[in-house]
VMD Tcl script that builds the backbone (N, CA, C; Angstrom):
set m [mol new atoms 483]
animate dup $m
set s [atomselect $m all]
$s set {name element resname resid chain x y z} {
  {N N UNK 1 A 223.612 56.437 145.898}
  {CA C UNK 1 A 222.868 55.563 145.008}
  {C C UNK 1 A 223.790 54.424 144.569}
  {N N UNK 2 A 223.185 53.210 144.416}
  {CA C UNK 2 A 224.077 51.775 144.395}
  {C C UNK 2 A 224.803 52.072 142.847}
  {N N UNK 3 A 224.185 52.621 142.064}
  {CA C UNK 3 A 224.650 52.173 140.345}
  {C C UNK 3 A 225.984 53.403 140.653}
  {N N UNK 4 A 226.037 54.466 141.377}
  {CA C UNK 4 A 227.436 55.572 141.314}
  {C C UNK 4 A 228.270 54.722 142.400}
  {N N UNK 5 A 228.337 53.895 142.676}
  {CA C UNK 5 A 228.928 53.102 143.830}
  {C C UNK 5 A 230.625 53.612 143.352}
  {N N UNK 6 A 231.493 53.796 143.592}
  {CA C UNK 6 A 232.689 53.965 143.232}
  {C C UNK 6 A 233.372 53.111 143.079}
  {N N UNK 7 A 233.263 52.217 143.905}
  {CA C UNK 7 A 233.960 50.738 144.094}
  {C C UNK 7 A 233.474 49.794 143.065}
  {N N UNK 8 A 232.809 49.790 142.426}
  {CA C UNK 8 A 232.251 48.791 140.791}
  {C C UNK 8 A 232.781 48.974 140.152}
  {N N UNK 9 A 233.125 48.120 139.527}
  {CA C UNK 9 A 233.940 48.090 138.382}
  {C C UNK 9 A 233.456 46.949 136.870}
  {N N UNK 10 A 233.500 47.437 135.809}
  {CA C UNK 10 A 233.465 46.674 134.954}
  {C C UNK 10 A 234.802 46.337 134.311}
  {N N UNK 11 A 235.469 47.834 134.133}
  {CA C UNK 11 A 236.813 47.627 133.384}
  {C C UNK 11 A 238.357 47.006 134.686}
  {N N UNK 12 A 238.629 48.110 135.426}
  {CA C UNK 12 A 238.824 48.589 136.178}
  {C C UNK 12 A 240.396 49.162 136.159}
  {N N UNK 13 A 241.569 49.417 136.671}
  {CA C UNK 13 A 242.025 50.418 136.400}
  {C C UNK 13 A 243.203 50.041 135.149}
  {N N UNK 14 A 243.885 48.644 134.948}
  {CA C UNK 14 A 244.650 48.041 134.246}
  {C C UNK 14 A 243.527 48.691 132.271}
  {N N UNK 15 A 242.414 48.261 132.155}
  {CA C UNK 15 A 241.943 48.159 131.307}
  {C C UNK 15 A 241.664 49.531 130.935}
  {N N UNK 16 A 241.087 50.381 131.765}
  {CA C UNK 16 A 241.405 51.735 131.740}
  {C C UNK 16 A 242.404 52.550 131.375}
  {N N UNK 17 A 243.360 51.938 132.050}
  {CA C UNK 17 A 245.074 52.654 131.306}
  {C C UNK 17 A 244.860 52.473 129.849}
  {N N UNK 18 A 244.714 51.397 129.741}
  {CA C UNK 18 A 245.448 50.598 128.210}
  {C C UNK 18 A 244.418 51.458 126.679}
  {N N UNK 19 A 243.443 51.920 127.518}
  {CA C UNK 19 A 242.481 52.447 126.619}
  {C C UNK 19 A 243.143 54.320 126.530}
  {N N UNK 20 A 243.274 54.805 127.726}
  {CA C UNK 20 A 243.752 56.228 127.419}
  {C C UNK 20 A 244.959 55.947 126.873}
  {N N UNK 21 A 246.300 54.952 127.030}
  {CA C UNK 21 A 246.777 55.078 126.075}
  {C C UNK 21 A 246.805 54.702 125.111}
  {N N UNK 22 A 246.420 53.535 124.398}
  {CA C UNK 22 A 246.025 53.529 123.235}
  {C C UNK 22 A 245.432 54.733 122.072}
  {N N UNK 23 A 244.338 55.520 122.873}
  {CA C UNK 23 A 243.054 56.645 122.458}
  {C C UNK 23 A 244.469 57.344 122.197}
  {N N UNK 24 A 245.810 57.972 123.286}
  {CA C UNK 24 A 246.255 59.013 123.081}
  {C C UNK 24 A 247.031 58.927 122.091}
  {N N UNK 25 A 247.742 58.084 121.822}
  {CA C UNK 25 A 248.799 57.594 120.418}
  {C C UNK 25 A 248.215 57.178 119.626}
  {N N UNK 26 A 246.980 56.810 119.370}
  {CA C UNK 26 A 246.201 56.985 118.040}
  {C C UNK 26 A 245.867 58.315 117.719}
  {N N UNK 27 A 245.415 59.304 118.222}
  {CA C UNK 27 A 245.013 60.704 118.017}
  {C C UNK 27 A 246.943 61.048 117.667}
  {N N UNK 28 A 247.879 60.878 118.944}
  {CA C UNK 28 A 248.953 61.917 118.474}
  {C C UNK 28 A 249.390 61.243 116.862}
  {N N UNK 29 A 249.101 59.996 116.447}
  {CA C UNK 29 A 249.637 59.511 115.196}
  {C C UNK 29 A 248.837 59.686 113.399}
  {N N UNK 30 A 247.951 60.405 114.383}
  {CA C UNK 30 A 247.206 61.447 113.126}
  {C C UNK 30 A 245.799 60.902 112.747}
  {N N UNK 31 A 245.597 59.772 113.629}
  {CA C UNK 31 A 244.556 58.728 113.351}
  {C C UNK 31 A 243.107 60.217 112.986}
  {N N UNK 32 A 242.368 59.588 112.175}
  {CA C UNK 32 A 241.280 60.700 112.315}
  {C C UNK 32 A 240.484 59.974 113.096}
  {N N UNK 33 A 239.411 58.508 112.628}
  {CA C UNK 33 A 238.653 57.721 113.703}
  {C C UNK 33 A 239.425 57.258 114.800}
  {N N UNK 34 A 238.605 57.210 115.805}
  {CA C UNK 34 A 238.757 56.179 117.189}
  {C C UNK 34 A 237.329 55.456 117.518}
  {N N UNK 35 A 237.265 54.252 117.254}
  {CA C UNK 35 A 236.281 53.777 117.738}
  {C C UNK 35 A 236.294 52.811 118.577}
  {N N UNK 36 A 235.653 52.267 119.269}
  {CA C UNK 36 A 235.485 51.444 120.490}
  {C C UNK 36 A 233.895 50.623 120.807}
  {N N UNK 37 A 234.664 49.127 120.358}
  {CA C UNK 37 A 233.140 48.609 119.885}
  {C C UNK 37 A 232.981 47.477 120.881}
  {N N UNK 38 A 231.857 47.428 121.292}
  {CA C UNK 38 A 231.553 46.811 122.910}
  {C C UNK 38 A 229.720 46.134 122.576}
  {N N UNK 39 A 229.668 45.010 123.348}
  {CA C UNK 39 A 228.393 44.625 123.266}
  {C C UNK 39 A 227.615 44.947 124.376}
  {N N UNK 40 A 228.062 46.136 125.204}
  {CA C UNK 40 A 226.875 46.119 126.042}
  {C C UNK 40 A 226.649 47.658 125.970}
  {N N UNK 41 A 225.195 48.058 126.399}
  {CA C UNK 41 A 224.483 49.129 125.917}
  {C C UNK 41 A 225.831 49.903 127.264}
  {N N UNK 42 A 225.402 51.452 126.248}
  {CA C UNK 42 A 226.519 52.769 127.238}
  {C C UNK 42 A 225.454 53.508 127.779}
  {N N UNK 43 A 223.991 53.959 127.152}
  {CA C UNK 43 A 223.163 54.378 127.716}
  {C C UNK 43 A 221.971 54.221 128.411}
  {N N UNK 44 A 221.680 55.266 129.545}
  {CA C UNK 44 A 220.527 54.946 130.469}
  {C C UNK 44 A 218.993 54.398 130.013}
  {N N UNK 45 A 219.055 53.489 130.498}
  {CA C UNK 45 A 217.279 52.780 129.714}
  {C C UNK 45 A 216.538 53.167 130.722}
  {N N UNK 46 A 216.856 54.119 131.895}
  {CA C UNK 46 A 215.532 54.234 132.782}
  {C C UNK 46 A 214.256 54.958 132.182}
  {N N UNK 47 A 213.388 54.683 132.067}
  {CA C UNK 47 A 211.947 55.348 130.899}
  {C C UNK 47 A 211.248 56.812 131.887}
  {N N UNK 48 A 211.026 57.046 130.843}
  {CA C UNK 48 A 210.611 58.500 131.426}
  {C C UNK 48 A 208.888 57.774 131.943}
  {N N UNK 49 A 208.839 58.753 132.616}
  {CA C UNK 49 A 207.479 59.116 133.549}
  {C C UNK 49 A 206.121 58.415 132.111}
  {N N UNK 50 A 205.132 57.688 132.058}
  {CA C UNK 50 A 204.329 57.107 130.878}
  {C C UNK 50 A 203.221 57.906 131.750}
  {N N UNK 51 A 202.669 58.017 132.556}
  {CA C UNK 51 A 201.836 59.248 132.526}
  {C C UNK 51 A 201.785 60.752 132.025}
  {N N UNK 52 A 202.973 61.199 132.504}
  {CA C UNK 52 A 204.078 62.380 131.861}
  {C C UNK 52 A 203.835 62.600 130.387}
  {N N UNK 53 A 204.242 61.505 129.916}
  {CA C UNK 53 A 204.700 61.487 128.147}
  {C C UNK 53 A 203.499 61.863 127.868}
  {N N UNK 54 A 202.263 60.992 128.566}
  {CA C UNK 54 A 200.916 60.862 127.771}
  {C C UNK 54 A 200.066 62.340 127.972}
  {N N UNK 55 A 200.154 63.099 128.987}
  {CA C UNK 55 A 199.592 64.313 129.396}
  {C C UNK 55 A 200.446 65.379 128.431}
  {N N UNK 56 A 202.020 64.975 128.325}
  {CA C UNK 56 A 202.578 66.063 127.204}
  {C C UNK 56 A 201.962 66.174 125.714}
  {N N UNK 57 A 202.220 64.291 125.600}
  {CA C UNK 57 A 201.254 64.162 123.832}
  {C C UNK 57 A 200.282 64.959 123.847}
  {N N UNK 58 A 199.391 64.471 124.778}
  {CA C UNK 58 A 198.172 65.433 124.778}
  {C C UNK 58 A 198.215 66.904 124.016}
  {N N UNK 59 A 198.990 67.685 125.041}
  {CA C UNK 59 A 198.572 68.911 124.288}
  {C C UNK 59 A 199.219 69.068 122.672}
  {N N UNK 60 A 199.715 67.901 122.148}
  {CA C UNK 60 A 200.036 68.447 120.865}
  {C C UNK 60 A 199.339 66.805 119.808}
  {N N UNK 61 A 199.054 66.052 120.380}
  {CA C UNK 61 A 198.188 65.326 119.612}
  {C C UNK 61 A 197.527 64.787 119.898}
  {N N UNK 62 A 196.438 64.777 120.322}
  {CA C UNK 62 A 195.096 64.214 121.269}
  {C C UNK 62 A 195.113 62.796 120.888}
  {N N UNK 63 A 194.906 62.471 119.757}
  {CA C UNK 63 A 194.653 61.355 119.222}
  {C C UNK 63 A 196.010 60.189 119.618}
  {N N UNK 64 A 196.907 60.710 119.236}
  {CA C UNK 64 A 198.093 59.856 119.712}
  {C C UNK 64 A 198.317 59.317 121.278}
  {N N UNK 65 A 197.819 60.519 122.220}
  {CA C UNK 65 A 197.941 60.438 123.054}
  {C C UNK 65 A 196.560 59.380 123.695}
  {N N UNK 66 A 195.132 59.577 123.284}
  {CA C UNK 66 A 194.725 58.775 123.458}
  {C C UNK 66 A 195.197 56.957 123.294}
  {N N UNK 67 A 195.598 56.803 122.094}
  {CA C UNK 67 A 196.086 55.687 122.219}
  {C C UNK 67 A 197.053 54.951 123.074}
  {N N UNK 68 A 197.922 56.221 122.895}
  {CA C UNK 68 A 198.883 55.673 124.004}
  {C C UNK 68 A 198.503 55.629 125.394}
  {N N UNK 69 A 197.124 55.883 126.275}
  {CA C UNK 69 A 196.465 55.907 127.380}
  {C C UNK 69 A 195.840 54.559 127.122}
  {N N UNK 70 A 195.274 54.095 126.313}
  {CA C UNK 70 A 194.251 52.856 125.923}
  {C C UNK 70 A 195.349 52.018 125.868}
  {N N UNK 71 A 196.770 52.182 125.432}
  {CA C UNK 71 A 197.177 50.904 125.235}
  {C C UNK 71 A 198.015 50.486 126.304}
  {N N UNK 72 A 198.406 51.659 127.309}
  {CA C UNK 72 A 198.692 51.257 128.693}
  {C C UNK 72 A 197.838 50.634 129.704}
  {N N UNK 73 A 196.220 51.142 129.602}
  {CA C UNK 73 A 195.252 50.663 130.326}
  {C C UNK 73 A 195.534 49.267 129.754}
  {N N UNK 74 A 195.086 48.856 128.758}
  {CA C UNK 74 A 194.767 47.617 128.149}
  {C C UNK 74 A 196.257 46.819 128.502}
  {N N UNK 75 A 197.003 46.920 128.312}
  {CA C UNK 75 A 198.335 45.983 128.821}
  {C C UNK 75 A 198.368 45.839 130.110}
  {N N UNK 76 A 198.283 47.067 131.013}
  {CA C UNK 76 A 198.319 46.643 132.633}
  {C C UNK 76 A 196.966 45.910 133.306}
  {N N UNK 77 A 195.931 46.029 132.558}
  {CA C UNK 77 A 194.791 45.395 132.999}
  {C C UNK 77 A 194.483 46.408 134.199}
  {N N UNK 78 A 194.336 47.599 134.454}
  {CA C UNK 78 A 193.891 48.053 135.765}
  {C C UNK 78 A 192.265 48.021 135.993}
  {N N UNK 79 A 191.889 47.300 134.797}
  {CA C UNK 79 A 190.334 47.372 135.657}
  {C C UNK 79 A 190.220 45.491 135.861}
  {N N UNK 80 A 190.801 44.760 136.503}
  {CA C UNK 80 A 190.861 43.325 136.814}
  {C C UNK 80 A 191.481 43.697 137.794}
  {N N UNK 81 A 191.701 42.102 138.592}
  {CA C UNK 81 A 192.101 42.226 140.169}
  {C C UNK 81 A 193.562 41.149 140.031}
  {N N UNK 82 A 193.575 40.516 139.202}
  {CA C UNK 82 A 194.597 39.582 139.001}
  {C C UNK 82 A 195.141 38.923 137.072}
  {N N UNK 83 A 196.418 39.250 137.498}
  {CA C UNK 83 A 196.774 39.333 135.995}
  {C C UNK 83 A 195.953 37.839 135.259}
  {N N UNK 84 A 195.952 36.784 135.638}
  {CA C UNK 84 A 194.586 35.915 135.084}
  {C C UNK 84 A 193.641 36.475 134.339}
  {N N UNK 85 A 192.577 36.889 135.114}
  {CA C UNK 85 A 191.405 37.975 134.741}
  {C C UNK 85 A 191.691 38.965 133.899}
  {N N UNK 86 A 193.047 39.303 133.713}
  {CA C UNK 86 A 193.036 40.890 133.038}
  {C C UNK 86 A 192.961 40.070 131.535}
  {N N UNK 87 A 194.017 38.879 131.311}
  {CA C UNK 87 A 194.181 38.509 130.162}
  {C C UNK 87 A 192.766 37.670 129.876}
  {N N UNK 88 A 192.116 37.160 130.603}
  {CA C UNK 88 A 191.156 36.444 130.122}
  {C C UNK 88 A 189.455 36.846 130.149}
  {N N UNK 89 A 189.775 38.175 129.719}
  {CA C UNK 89 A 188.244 39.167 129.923}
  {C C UNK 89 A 187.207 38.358 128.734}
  {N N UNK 90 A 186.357 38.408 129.496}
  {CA C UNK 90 A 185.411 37.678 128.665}
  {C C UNK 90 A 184.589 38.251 127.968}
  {N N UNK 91 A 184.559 39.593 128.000}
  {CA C UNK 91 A 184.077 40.045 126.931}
  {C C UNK 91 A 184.869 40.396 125.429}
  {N N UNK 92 A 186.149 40.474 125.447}
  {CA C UNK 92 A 187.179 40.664 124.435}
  {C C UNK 92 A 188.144 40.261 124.795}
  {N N UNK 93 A 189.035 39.783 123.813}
  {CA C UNK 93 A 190.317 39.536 123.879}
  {C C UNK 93 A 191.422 40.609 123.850}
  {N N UNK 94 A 191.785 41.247 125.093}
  {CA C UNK 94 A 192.433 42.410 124.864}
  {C C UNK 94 A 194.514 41.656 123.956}
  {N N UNK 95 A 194.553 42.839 123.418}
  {CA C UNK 95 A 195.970 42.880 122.942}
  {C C UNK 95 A 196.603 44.202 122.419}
  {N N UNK 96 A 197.654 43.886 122.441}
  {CA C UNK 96 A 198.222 45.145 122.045}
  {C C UNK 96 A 199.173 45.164 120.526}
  {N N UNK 97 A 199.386 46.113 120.189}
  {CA C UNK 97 A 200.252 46.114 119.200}
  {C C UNK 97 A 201.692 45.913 118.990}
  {N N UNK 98 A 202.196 45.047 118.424}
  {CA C UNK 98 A 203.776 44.602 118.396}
  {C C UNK 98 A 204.498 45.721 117.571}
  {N N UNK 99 A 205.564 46.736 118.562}
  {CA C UNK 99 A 206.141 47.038 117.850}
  {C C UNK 99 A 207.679 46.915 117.456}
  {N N UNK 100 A 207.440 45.371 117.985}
  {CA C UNK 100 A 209.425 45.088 117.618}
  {C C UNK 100 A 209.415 44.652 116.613}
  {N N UNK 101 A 210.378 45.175 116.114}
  {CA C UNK 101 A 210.671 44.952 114.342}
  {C C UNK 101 A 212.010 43.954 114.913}
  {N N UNK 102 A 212.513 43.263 115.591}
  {CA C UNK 102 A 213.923 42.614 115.775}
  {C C UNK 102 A 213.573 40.938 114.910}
  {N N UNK 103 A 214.127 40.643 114.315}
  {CA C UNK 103 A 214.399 38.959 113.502}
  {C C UNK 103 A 213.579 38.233 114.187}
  {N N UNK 104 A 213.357 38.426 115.755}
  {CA C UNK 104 A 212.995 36.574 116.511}
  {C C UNK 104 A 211.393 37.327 116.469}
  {N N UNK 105 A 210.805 38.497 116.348}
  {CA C UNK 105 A 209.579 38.816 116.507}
  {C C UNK 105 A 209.192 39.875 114.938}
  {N N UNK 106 A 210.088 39.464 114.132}
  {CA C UNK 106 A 209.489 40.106 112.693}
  {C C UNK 106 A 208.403 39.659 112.019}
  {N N UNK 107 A 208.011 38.783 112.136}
  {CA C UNK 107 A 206.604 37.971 112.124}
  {C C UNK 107 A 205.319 38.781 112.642}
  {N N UNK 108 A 205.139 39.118 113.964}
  {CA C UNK 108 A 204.844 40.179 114.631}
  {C C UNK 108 A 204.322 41.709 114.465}
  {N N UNK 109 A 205.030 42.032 113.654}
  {CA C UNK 109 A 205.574 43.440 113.409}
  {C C UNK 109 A 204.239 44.136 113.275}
  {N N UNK 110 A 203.626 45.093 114.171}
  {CA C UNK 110 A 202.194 45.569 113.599}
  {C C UNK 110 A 201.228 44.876 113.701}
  {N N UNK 111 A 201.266 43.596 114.456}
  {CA C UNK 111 A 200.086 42.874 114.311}
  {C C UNK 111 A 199.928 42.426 116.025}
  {N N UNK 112 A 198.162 42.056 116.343}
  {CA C UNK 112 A 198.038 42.530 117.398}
  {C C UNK 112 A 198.442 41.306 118.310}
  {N N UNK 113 A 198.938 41.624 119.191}
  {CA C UNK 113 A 199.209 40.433 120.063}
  {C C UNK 113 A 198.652 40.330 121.774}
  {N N UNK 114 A 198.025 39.042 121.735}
  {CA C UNK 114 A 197.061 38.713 123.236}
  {C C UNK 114 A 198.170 39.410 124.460}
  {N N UNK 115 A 197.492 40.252 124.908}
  {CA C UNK 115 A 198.008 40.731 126.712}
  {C C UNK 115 A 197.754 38.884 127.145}
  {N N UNK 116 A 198.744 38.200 127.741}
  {CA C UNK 116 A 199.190 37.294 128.759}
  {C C UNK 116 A 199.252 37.961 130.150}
  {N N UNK 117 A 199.141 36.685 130.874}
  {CA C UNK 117 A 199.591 37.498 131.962}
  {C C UNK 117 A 200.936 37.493 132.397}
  {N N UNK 118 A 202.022 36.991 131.490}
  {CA C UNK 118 A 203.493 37.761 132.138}
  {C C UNK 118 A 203.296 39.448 131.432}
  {N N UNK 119 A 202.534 39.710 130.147}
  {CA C UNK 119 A 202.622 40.534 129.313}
  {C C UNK 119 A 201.854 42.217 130.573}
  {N N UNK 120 A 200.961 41.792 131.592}
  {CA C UNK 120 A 200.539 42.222 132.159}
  {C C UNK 120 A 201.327 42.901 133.777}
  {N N UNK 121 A 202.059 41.456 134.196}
  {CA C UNK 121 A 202.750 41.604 135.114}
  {C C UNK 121 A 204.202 42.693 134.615}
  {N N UNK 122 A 204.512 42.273 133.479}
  {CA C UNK 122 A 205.623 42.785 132.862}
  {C C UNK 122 A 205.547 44.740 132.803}
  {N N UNK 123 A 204.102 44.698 132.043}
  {CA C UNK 123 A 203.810 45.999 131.927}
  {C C UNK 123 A 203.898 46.791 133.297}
  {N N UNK 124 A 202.947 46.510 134.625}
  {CA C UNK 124 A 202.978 46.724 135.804}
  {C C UNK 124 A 204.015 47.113 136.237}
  {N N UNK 125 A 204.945 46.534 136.279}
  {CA C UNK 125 A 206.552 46.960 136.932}
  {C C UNK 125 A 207.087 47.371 136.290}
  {N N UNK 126 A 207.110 47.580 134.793}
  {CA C UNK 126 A 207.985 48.751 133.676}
  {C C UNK 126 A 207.003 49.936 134.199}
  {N N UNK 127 A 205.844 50.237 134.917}
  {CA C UNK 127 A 205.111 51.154 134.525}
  {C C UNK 127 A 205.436 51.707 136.073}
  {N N UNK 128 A 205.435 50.825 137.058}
  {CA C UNK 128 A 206.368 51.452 138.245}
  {C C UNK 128 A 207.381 51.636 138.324}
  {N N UNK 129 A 208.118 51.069 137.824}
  {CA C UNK 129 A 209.982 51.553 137.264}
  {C C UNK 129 A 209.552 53.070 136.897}
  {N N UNK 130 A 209.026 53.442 136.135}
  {CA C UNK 130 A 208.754 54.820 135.303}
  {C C UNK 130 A 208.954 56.096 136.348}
  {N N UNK 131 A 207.551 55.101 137.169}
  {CA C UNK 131 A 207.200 56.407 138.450}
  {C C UNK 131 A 208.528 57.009 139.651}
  {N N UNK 132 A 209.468 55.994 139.479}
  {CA C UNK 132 A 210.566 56.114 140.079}
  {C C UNK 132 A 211.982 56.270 139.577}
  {N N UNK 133 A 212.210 56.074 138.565}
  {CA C UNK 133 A 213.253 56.265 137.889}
  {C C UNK 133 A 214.354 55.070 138.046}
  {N N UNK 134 A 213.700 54.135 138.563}
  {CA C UNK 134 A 214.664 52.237 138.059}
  {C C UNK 134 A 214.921 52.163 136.844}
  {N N UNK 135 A 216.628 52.218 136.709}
  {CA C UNK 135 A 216.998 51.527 135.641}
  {C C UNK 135 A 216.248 50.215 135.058}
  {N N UNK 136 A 216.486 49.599 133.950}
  {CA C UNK 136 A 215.718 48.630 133.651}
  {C C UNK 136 A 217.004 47.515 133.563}
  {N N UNK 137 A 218.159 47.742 133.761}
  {CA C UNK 137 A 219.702 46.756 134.137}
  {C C UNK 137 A 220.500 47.211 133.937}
  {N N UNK 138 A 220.574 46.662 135.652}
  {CA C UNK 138 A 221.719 47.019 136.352}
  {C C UNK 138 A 223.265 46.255 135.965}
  {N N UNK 139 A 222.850 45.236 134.982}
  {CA C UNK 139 A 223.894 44.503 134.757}
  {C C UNK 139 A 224.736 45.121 133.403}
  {N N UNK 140 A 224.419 46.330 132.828}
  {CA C UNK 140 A 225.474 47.339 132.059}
  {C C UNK 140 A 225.844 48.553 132.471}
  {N N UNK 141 A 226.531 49.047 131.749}
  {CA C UNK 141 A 227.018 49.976 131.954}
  {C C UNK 141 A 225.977 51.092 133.021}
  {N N UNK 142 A 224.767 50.942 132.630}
  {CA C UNK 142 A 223.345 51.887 133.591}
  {C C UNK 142 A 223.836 51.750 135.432}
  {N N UNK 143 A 224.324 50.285 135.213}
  {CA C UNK 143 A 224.315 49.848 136.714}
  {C C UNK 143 A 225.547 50.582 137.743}
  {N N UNK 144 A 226.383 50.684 136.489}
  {CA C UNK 144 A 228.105 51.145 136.618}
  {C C UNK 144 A 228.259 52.447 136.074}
  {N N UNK 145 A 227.516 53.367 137.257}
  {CA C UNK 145 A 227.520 54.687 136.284}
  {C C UNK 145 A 228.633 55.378 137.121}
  {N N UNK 146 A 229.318 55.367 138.133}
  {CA C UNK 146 A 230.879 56.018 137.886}
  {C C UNK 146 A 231.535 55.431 137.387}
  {N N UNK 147 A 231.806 53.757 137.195}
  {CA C UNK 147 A 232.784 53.001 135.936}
  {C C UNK 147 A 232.613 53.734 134.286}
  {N N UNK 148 A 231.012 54.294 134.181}
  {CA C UNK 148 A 230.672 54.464 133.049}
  {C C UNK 148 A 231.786 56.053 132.539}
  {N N UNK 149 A 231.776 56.857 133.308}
  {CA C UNK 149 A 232.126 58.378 133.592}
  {C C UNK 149 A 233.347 57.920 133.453}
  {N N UNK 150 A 234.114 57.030 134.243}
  {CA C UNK 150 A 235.900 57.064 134.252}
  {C C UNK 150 A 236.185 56.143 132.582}
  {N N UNK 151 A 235.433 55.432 132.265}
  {CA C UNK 151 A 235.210 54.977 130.668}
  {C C UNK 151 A 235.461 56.222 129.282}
  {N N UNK 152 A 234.825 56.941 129.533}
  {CA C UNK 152 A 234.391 57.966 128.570}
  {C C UNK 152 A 235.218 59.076 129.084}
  {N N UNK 153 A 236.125 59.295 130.468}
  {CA C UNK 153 A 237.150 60.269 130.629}
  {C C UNK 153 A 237.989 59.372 130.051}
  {N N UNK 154 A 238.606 58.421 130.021}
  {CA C UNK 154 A 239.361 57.471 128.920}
  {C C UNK 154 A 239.422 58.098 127.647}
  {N N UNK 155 A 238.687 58.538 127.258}
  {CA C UNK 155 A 238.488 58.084 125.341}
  {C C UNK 155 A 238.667 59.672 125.597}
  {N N UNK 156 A 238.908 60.695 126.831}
  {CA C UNK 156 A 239.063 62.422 126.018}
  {C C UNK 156 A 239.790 62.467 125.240}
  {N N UNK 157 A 241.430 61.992 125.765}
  {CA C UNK 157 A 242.491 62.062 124.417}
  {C C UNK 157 A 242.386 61.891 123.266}
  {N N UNK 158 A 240.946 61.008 122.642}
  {CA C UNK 158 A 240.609 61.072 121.054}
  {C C UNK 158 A 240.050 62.816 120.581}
  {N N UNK 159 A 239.563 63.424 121.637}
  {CA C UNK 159 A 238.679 64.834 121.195}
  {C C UNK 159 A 239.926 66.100 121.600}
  {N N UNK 160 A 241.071 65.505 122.230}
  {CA C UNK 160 A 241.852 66.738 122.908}
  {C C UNK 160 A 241.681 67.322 123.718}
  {N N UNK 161 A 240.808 66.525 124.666}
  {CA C UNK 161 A 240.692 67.482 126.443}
  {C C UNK 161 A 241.255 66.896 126.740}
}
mol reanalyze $m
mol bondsrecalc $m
mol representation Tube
mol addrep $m
């Protein structure tokens, strides 16, 4: 698989050193924290199975789970033939619910917003990513998952393995 590639590198072996030793002479010097602060995500964003989730809800909250079936139908448009049509149904204005709470879409928050058709196309391929298990980027750490493993064998000397 391309993302365990061995040969990728983000850090690579200079930057690697400098971190196990650093990690190890902070721990032998009595340090209690070690932290290590980085702007790019460490964990896997590939999404679990959205059919899956919705058949599990099911058996423990019907209602939830309905929604969450209606609001996948309604974002992917699967009863239209072209993301155009899906967003521009003429009998309703389909939309969905905003749930990013982040600064540039706090405005948003809970309130319903028009399916577009990137909003459609977008959904479509997060919703086939699902069925297959595609990372959603490859450009962090997700992408660099033996860089990620020789990263985090780095930092044992903070725990004492």
């Amino acid at each position: 698989e391309y993302r365990w590639d061995e040969g990728k590198k983000l850090l690579g072996e200079e930057q690697l050193g400098w971190l196990r030793e650093r990690t190890r002479v902070s721990k032998e010097g009595g340090t209690r924290w070690q932290l290590v602060g980085q702007q790019v995500v460490l964990f896997d964003s590939c999404m679990e199975d959205i059919d899956a989730a919705i058949a599990h809800k099911r058996t423990r909250n019907a209602n939830t789970s309905a929604q969450w079936a209606w609001q996948l139908h309604n974002v992917t448009g699967w009863d239209c033939s072209t993301p155009q049509e899906c967003s521009q149904d003429n009998q309703h204005i389909k939309t969905y619910l905003s749930l990013d709470a982040t600064a540039y879409r706090s405005q948003d928050f809970k309130k319903p917003i028009k399916v577009s058709p990137s909003v459609v196309a977008s959904s479509r391929t997060h919703y086939a990513m699902t069925k297959v298990g595609v990372p959603s980027y490859f450009d962090s750490w997700e992408g660099y998952a033996a860089e990620r493993r020789r990263f985090l064998e780095a930092l044992l000397p903070a725990v004492g393995s």
